[in-house]
MMTF fields as JSON, N, C-alpha, C and O atoms, coordinates in Angstrom:
{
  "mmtfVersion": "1.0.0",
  "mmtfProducer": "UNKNOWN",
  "numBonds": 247,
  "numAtoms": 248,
  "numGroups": 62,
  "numChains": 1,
  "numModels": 1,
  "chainsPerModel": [1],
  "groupsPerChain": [62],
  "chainIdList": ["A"],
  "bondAtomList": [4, 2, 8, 6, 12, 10, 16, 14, 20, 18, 24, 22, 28, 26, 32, 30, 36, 34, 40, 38, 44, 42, 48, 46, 52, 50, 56, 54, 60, 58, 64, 62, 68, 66, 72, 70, 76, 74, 80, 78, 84, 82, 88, 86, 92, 90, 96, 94, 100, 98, 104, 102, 108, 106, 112, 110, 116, 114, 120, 118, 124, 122, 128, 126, 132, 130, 136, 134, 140, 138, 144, 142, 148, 146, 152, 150, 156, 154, 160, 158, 164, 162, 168, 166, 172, 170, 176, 174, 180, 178, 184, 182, 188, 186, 192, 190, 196, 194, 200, 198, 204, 202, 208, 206, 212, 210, 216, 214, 220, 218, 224, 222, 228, 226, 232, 230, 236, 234, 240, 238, 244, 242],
  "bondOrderList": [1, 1, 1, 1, 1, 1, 1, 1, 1, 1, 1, 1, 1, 1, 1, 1, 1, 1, 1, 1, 1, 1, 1, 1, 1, 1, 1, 1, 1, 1, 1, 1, 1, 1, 1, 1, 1, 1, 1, 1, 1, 1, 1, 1, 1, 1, 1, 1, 1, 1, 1, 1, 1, 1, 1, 1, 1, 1, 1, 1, 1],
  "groupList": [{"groupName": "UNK", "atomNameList": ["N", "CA", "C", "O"], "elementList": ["N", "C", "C", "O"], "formalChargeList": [0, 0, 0, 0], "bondAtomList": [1, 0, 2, 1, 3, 2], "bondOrderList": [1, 1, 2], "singleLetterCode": "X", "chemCompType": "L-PEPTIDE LINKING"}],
  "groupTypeList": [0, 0, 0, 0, 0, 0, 0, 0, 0, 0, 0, 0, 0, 0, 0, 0, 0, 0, 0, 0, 0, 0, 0, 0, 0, 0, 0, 0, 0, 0, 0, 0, 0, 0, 0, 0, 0, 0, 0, 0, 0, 0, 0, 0, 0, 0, 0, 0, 0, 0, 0, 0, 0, 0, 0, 0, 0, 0, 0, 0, 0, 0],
  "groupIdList": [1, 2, 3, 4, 5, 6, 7, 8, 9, 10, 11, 12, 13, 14, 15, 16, 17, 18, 19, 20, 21, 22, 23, 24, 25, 26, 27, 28, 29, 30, 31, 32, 33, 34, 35, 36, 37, 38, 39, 40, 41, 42, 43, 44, 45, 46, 47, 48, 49, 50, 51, 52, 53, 54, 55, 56, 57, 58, 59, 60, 61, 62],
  "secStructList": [7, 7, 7, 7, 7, 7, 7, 7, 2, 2, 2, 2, 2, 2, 2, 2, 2, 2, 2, 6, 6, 7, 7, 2, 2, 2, 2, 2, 2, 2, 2, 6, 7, 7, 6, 6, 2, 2, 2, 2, 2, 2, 6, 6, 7, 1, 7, 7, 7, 7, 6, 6, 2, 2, 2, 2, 2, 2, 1, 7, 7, 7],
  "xCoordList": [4.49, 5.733, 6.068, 5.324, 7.067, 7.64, 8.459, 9.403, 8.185, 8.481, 9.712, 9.574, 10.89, 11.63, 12.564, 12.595, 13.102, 13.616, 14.929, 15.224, 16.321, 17.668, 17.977, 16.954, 18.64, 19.68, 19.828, 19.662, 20.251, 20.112, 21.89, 22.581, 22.222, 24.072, 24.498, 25.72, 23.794, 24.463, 24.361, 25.325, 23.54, 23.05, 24.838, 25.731, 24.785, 25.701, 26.792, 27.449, 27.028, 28.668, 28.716, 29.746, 27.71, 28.12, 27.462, 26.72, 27.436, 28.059, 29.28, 29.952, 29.69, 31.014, 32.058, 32.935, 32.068, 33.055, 32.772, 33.825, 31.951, 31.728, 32.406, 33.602, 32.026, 32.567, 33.94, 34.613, 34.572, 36.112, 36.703, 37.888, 35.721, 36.105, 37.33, 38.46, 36.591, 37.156, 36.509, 35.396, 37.343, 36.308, 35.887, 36.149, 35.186, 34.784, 35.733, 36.101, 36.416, 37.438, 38.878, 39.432, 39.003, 39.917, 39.427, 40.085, 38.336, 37.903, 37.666, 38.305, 37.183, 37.234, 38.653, 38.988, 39.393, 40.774, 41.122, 41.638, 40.95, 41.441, 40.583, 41.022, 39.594, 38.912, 38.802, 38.516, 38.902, 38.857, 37.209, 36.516, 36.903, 35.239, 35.107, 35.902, 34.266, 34.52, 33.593, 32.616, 33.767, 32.913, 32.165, 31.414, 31.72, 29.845, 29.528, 29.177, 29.693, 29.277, 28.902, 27.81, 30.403, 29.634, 28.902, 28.303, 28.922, 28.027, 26.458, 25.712, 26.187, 25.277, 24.262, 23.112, 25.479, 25.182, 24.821, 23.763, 26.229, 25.34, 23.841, 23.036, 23.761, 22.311, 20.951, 19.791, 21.472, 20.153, 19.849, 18.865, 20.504, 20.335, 20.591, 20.047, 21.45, 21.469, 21.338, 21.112, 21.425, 20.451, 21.572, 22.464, 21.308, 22.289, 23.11, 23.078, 24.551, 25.689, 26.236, 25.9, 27.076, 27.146, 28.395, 29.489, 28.245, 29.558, 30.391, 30.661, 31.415, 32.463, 32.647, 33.649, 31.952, 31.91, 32.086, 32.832, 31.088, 31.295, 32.325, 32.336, 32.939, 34.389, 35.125, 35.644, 35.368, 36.44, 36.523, 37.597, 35.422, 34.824, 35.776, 36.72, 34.856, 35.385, 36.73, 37.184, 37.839, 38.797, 39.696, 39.616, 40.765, 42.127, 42.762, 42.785, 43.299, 43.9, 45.186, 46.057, 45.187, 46.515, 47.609, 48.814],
  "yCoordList": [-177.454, -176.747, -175.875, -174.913, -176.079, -175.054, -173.787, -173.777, -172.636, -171.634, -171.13, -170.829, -171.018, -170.901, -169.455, -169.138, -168.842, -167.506, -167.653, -168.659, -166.954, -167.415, -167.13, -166.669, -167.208, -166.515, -165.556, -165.139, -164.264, -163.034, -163.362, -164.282, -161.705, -162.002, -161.724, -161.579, -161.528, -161.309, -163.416, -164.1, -163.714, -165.141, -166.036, -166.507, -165.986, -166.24, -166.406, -167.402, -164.833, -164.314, -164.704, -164.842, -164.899, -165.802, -166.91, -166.87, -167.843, -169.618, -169.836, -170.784, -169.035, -168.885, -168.485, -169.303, -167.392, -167.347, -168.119, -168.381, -168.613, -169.686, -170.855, -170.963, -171.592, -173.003, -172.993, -174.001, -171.129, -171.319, -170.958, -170.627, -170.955, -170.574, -169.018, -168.984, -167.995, -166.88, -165.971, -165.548, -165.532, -164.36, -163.196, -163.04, -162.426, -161.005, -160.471, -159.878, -160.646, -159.448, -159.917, -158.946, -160.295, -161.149, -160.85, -160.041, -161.115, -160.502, -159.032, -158.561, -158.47, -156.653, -156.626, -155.601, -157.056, -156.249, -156.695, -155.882, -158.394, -158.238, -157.486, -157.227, -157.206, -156.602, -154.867, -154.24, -153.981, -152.903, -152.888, -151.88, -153.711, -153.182, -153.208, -153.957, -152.527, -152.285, -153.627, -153.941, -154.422, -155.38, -155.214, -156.154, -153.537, -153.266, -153.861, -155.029, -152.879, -153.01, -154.668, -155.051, -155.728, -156.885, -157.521, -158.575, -156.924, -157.634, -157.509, -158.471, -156.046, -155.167, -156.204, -156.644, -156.268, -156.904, -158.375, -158.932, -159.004, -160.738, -160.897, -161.813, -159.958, -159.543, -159.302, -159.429, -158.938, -158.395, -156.759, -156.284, -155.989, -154.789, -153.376, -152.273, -153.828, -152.79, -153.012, -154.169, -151.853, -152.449, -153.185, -153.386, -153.716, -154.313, -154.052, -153.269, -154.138, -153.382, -152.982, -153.699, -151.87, -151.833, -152.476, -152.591, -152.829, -153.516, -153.761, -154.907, -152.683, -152.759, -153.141, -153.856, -152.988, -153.916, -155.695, -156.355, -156.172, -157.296, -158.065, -159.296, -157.573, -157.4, -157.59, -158.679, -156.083, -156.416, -157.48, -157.834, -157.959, -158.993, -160.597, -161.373, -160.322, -161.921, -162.212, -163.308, -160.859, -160.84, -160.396, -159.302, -161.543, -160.949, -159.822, -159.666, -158.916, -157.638, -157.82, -158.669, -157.191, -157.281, -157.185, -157.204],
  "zCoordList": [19.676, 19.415, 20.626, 20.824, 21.444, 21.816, 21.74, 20.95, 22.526, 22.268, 23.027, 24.212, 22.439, 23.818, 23.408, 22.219, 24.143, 24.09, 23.979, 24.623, 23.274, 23.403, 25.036, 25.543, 25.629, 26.582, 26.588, 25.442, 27.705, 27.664, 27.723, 28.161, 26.836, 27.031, 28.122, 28.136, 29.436, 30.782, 31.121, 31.465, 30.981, 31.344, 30.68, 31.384, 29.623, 28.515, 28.976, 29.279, 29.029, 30.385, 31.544, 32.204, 31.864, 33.219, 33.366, 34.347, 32.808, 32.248, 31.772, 32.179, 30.905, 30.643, 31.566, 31.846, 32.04, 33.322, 34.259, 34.84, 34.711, 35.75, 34.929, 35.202, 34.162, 33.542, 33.22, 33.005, 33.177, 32.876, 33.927, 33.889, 35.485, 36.743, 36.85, 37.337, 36.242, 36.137, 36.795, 36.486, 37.98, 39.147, 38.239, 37.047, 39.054, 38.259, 38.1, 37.086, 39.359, 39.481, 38.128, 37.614, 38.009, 36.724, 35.918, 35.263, 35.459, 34.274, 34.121, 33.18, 34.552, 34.928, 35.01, 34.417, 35.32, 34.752, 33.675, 32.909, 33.123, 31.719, 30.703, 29.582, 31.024, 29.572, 30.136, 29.116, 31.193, 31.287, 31.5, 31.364, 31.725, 31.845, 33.582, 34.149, 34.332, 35.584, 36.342, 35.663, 37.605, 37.732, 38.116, 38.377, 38.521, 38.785, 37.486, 37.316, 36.494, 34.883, 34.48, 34.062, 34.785, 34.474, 35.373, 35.16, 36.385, 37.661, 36.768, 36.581, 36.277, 36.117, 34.98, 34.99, 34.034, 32.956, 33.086, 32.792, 33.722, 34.216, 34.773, 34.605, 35.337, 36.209, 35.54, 35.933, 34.47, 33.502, 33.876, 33.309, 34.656, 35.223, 34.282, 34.312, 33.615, 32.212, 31.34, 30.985, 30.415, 28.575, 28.523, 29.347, 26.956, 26.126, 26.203, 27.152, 25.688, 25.681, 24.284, 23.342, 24.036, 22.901, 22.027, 22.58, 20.864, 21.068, 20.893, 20.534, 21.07, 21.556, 22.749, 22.754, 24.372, 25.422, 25.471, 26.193, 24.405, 24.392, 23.449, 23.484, 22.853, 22.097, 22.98, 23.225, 23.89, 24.7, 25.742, 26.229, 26.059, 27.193, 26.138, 26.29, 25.281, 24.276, 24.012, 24.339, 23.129, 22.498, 23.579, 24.139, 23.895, 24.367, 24.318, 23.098, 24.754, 24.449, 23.318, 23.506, 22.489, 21.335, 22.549, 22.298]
}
């Protein structure tokens, strides 16, 4: 049996913006999150996020 670990949600977020070919910088302005922050986060460099971050990352702005 193998043991395998999910994906970290920085890993996640960036497969996804890569496969929908969306720069950082595009995304840091549509969601208000800054692109150190998702740099930070794609990276594995900060905790988790809380979430409302990954809300705004996922969900379009009303």
């Amino acid at each position: 049996m193998q043991n395998s670990t999910p994906p970290a949600i920085g890993q996640i977020l960036r497969n996804l913006r890569k496969s929908h070919k969306i720069p950082l910088a595009v995304l840091a302005k549509d969601t208000g999150v800054s692109e150190a922050t998702l740099s930070r986060i794609e990276n594995g460099q900060t905790a988790a996020p809380r979430p409302r971050r990954p809300c705004s990352i996922a969900l379009p702005p009303c």
